[in-house]
N, C-alpha and C positions, 0 to 999 in steps of 0.2 A: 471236206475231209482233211483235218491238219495234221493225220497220218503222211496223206503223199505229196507235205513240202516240210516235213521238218527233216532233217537230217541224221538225227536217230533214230532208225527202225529197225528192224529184224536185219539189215543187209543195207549199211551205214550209202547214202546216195551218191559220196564223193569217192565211191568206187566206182570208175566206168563200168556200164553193161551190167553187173552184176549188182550195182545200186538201185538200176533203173527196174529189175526184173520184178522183186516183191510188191514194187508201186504199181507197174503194168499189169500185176496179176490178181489183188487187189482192185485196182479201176476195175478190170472186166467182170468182177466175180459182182463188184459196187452195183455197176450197168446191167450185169444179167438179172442179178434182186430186184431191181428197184422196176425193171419192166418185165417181167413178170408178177410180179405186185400191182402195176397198172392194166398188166391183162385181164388178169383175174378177175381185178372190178369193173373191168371195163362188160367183160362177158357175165358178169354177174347182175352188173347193173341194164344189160342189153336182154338178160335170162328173165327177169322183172316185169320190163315191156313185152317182152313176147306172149310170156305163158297171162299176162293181163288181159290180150288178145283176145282169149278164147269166146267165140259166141256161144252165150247161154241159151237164148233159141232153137239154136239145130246140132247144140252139142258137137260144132267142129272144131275138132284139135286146134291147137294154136300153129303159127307157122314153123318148122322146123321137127315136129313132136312126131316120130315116132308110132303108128299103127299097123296093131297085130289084125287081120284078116286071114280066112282060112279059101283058099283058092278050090275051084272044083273044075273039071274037065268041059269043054265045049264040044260037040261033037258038029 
């Protein structure tokens, strides 16, 4: 990003502290995107494997999925 070393930005860098803060705030906003972007594929392409899973034979869910069942009293 040649936003946070050039010297002109929103909040000029050769101002102590107060140069540094648009660059820092920036980086983290850079860092929370960019893994969250990797999560997402990460669980999408993990959501893929799973749900491919499923055995066709006995019709059992894949790992993780979800089953509605109605419960009834034991005595």
């Amino acid at each position: 990003m040649p936003y946070l070393i050039s010297p002109l930005d929103i909040s000029p860098d050769f101002i102590p502290i107060i140069g540094q803060i648009d660059d820092v705030l920036l980086l983290s906003l850079f860092v929370s995107e960019v893994s969250s972007l990797v999560l997402d594929g990460w669980k999408a392409k993990k959501g893929t494997v799973e749900n491919s899973t499923t055995n066709p034979a006995n019709h059992a869910p894949a790992a993780g999925e979800t089953v509605d069942v109605d419960s009834i009293p034991v005595k």
